[in-house]
C-alpha positions as CSV (number, residue, x, y, z in Angstrom):
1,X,-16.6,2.2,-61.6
2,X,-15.7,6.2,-62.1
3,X,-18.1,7.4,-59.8
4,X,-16.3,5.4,-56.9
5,X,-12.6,7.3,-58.5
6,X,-13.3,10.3,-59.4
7,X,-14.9,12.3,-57.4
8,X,-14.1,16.4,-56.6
9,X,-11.5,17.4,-54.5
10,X,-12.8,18.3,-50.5
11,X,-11.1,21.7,-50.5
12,X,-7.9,20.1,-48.3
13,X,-5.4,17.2,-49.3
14,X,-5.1,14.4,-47.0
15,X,-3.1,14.5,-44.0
16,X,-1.2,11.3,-43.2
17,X,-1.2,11.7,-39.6
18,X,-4.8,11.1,-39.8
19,X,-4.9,8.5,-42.7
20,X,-2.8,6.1,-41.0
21,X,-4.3,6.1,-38.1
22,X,-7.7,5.6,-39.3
23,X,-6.5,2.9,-42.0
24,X,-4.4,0.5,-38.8
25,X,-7.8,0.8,-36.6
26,X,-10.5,-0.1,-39.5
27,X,-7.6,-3.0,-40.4
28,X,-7.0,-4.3,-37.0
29,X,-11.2,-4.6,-36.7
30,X,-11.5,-6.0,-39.5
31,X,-9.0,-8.6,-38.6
32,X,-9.9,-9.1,-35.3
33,X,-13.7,-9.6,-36.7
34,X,-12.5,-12.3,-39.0
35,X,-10.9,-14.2,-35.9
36,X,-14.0,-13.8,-34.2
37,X,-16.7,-14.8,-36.9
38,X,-15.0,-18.5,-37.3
39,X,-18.6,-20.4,-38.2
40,X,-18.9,-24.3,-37.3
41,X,-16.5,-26.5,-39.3
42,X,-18.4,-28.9,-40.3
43,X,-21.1,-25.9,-41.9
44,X,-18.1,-24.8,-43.4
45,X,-17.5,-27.9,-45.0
46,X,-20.7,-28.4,-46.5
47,X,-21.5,-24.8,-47.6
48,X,-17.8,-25.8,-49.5
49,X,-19.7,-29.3,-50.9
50,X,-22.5,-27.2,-52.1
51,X,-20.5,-24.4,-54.1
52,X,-18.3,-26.8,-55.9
53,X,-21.0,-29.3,-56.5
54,X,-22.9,-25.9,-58.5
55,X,-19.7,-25.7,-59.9
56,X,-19.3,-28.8,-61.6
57,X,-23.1,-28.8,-62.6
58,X,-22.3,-25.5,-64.5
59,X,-18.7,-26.4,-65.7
60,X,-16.9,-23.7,-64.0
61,X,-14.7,-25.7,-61.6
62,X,-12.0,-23.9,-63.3
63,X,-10.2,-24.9,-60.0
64,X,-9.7,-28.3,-60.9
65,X,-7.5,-28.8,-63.5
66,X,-5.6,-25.2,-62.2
67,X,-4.7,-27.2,-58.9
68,X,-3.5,-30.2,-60.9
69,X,-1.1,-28.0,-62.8
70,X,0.5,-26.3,-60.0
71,X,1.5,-29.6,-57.8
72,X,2.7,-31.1,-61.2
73,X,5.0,-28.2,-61.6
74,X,6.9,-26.5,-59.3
75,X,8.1,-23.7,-61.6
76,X,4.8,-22.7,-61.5
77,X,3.0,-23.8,-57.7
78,X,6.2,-21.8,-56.1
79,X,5.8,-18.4,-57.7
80,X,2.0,-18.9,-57.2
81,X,2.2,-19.5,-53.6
82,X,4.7,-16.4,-52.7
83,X,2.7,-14.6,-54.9
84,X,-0.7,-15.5,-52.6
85,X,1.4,-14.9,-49.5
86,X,3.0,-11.3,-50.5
87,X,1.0,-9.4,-53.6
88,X,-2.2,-9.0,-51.0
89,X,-0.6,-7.5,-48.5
90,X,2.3,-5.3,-50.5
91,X,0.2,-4.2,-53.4
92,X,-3.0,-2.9,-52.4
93,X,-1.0,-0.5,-49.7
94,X,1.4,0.4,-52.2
95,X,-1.5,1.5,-54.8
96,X,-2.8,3.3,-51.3
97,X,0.2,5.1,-51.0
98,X,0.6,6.1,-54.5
99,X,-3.2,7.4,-55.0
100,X,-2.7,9.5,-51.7
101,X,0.6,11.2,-53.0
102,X,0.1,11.5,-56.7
103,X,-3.8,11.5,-56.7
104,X,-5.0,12.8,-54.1
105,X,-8.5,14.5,-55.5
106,X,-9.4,11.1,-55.5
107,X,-7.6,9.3,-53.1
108,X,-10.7,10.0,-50.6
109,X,-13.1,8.0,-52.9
110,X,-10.4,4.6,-53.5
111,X,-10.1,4.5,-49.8
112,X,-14.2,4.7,-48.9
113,X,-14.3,2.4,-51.8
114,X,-11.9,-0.3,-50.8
115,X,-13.1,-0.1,-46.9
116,X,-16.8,-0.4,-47.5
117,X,-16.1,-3.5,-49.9
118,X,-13.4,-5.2,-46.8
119,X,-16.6,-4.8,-44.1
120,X,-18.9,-6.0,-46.5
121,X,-16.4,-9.2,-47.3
122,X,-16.3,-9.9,-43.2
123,X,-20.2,-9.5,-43.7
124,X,-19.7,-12.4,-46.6
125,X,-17.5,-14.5,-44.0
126,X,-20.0,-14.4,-40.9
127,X,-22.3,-15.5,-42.9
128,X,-21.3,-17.8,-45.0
129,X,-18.0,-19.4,-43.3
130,X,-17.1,-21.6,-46.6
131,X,-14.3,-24.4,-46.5
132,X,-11.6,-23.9,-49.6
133,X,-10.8,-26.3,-51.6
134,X,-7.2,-27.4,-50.2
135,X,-9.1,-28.7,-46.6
136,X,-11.5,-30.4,-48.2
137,X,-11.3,-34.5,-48.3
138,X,-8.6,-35.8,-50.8
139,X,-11.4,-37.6,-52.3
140,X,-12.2,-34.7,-54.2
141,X,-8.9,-34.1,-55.9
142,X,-7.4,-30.8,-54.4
143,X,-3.7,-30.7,-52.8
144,X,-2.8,-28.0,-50.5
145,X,0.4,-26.1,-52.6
146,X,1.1,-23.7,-49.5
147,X,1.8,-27.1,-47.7
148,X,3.3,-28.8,-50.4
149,X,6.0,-26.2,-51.3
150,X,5.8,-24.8,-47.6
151,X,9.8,-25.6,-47.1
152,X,10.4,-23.1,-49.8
153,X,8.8,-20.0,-48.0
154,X,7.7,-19.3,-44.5
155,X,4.3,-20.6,-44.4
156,X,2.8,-23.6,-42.8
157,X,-0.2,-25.2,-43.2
158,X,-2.5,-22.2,-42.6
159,X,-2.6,-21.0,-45.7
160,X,-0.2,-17.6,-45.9
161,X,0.1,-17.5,-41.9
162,X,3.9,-18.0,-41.2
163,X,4.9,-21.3,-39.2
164,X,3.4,-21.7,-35.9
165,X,0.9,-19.1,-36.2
166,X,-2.2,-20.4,-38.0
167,X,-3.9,-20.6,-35.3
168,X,-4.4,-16.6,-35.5
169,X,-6.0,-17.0,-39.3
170,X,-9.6,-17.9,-39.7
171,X,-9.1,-20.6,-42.7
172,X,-12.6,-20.7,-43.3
173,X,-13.2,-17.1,-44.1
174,X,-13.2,-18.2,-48.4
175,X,-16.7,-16.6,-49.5
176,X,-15.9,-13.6,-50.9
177,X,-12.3,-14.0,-51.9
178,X,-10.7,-10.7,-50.6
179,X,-7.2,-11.3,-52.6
180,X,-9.5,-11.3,-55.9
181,X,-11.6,-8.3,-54.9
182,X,-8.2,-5.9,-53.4
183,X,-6.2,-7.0,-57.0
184,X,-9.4,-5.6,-58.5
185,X,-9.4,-2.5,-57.0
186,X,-6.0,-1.9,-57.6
187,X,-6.6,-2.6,-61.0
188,X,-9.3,-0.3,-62.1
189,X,-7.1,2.4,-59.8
190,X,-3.9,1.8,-62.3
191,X,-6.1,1.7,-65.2
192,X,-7.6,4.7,-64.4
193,X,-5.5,7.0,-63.0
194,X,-2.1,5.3,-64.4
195,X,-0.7,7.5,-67.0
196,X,2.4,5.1,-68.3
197,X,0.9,2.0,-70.7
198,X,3.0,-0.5,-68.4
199,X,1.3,0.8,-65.4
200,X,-2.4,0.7,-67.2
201,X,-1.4,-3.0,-68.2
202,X,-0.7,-3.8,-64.8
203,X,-4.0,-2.9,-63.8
204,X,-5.4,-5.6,-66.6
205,X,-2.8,-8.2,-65.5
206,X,-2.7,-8.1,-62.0
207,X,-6.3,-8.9,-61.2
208,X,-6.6,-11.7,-63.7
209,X,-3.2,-13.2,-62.1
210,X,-4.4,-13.0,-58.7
211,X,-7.9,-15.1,-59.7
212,X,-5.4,-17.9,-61.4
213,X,-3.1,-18.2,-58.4
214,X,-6.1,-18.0,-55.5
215,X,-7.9,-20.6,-57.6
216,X,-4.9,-23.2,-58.6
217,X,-3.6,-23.0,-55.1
218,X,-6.6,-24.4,-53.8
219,X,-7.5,-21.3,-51.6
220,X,-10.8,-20.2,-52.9
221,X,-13.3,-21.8,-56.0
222,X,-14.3,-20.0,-58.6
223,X,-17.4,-18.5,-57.3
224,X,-15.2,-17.0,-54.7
225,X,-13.5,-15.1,-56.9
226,X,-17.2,-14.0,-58.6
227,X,-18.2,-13.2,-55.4
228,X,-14.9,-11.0,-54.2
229,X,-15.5,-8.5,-57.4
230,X,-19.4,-8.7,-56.5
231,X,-18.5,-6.9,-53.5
232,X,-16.0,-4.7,-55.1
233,X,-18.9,-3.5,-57.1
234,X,-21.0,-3.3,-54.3
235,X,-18.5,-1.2,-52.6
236,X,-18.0,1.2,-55.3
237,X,-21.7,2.0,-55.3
238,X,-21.6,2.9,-51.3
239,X,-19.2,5.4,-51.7
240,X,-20.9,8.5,-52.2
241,X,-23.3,7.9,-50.1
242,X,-20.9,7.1,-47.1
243,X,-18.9,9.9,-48.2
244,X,-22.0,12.0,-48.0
245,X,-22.9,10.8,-44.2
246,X,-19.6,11.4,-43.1
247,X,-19.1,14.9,-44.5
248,X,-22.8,15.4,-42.4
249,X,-21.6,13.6,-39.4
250,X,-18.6,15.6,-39.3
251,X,-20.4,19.3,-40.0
252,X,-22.6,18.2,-37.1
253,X,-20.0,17.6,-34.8
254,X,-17.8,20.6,-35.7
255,X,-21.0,22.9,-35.0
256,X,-21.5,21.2,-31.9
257,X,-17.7,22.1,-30.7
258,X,-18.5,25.2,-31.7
259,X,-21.3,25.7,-29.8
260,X,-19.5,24.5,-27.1
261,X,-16.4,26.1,-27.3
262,X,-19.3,29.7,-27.3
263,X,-20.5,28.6,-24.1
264,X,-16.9,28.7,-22.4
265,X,-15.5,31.4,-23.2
266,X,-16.2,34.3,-20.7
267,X,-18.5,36.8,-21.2
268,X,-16.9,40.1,-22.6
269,X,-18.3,44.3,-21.0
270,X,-20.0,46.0,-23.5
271,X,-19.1,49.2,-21.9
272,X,-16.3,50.3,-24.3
273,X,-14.0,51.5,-21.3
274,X,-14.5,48.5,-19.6
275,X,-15.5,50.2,-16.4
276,X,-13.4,52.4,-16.1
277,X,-14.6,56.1,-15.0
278,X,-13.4,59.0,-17.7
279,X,-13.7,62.5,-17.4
280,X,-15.9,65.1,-18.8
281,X,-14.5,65.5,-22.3
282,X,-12.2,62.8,-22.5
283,X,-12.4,60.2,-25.6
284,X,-10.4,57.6,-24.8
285,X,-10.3,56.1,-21.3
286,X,-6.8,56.4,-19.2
287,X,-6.1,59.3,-21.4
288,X,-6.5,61.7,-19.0
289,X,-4.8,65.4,-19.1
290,X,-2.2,66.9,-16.0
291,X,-4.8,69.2,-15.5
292,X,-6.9,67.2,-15.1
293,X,-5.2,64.6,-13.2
294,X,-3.7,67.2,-11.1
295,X,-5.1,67.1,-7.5
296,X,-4.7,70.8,-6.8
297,X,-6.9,71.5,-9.7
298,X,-9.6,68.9,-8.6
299,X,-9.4,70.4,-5.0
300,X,-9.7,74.1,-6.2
301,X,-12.8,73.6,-9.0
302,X,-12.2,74.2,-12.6
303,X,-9.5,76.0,-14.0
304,X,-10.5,79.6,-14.8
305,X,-9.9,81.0,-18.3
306,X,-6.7,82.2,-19.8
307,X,-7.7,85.8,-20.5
308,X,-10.1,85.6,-17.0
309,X,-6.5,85.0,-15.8
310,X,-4.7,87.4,-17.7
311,X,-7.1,90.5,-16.3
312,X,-6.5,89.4,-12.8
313,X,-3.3,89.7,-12.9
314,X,-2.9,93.0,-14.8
315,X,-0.2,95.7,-15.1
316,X,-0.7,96.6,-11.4
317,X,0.1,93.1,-10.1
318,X,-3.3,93.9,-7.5
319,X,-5.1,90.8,-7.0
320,X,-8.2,92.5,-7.6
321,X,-7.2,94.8,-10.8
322,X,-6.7,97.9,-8.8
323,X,-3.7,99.0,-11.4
324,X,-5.3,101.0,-14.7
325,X,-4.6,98.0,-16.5
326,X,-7.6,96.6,-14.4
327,X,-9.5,99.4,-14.6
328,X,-9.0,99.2,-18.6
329,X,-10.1,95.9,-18.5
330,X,-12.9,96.4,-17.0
331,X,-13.9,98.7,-18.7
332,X,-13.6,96.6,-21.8
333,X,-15.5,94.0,-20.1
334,X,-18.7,96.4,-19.8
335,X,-18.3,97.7,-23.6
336,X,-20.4,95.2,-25.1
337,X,-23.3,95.2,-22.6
338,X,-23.5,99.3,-23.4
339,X,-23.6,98.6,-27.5
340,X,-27.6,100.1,-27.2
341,X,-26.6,103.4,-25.3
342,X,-26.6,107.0,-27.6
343,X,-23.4,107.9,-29.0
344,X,-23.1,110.5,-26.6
345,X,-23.2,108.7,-23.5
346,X,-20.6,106.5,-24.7
């Protein structure tokens, strides 16, 4: 299943604080759903009849004889029921982990992958609620190993629940078997993406372990286990897609924040000076000269020229030029205006 492994990096890695987060809520539904989707007992029961019945017609009760070897020998039942009451739950994070720090291009695919194929399994259990083999009549030849060997670890009689607490399991959510289909995905992810031989074989071993040890503790039948990688593979082929609507759900709603956070924000002046009043001249408003900013030169008009100035207060210190210097300005004054005139006038 590459397409469900290996797809392109988003632009971003992960951030934890919003993995975990979203990995603890989409758990605590799914095992809250699987509380809440306990079927009728007795449908259970004979939905468990008919599978193992199809079973034997076909010669795959594999489960059988698996059971019978476990109870015989406690070497082997007591490895296999620690191993059905820890890998599940310590494994498949511990893959999660390691994909999100040392791969995480495609750590956003595994974890589509693996929810999809948990909500389609709680699909699988409200529909078909399924008794397992181990509470089934003794007539038909299964013993219950978790109880059997249950003074050797910290289970009861519900299954992997500790003591005292089975009561918060749903032992009739068997059809598909979710320990067979998690082992799976952390097997193709260690196959794929492992790098070290040991860790490639893991990802052969561990899935074909976890199918032996559901099966000869009498927790799920064969077809359980068929049925977990069914939706595994199902899964898988969701994941683009998913990933596709959630990369359009989430555009959508960024450009709606957007949009909104537009709307809020006050309107800005387009006047560049922002109202405020400048002066004939001036650039850059506030910038304002002493001249002009001086009130005596507001009161008493505009400031006269410097040589307009300079005349007025010629050699003869008169206000009104009386001195010669006045007189020579003046007459310097009327020069140009007599530029037409004959030579001799001049």
């Amino acid at each position: 299943m590459p397409h469900a492994t290996a797809l392109p990096a988003t632009g971003h890695r992960p951030r934890w604080w919003t993995e975990l987060p979203l990995i603890a809520v989409v758990y605590a539904l799914y095992s809250v759903g699987r509380l809440l989707v306990r079927g009728d007992v007795s449908t259970a029961v004979d939905h468990g009849l008919a599978i193992l019945r199809f079973e034997q017609a076909l010669y795959l009760n594999a489960e059988e004889p698996l059971n019978r070897l476990f109870t015989s020998t406690p070497a082997i039942g007591i490895p296999a029921d620690f191993a059905y009451a820890t890998l599940h739950y310590l494994v498949t994070p511990a893959i999660l982990v390691w994909m999100f720090r040392r791969r995480s291009a495609a750590y956003r695919a595994a974890r589509v992958w693996l929810m999809n194929s948990t909500l389609l399994g709680l699909v699988g259990f409200t529909l078909l609620p399924t008794c397992p083999p181990r509470l089934l009549d003794a007539s038909h030849g299964f013993v219950d190993t978790m109880a059997q060997y249950s003074a050797y670890g910290w289970w009861g009689e519900g299954a992997s629940a500790p003591r005292g607490l089975s009561g918060m399991t749903n032992q009739y959510a068997a059809m598909p078997s979710l320990h067979v289909g998690w082992s799976l995905w952390c097997g193709i992810l260690l196959w794929r993406h492992g790098r070290h031989p040991l860790l490639r074989a893991a990802g052969i071993a561990y899935p074909l372990i976890t199918t032996i040890v559901v099966m000869g503790t009498a927790n799920h039948y064969f077809l359980d286990a068929v049925a977990g990688a069914a939706v595994m593979g199902a899964g898988a082929l969701l994941t683009r897609p998913v990933i596709r609507l959630a990369d359009r759900i989430k555009g959508r709603l960024r450009a709606l924040l957007a949009t909104v956070r537009t709307a809020s924000e006050p309107v800005k002046s387009p006047i560049v000076s922002g109202g405020c009043k400048t002066s004939a001249g001036e650039r850059i408003p506030g910038q304002r000269t002493s001249s002009a900013d001086s009130p005596d030169a507001s009161a008493d008009g505009p400031a006269a020229p410097r040589g307009a100035a300079a005349d007025a207060a010629g050699p003869g210190g008169g206000p009104g030029g009386a001195g010669p210097g006045g007189a020579a300005t003046e007459a310097r004054a009327g020069a140009p205006a007599d530029d037409d005139a004959p030579a001799a006038a001049r």
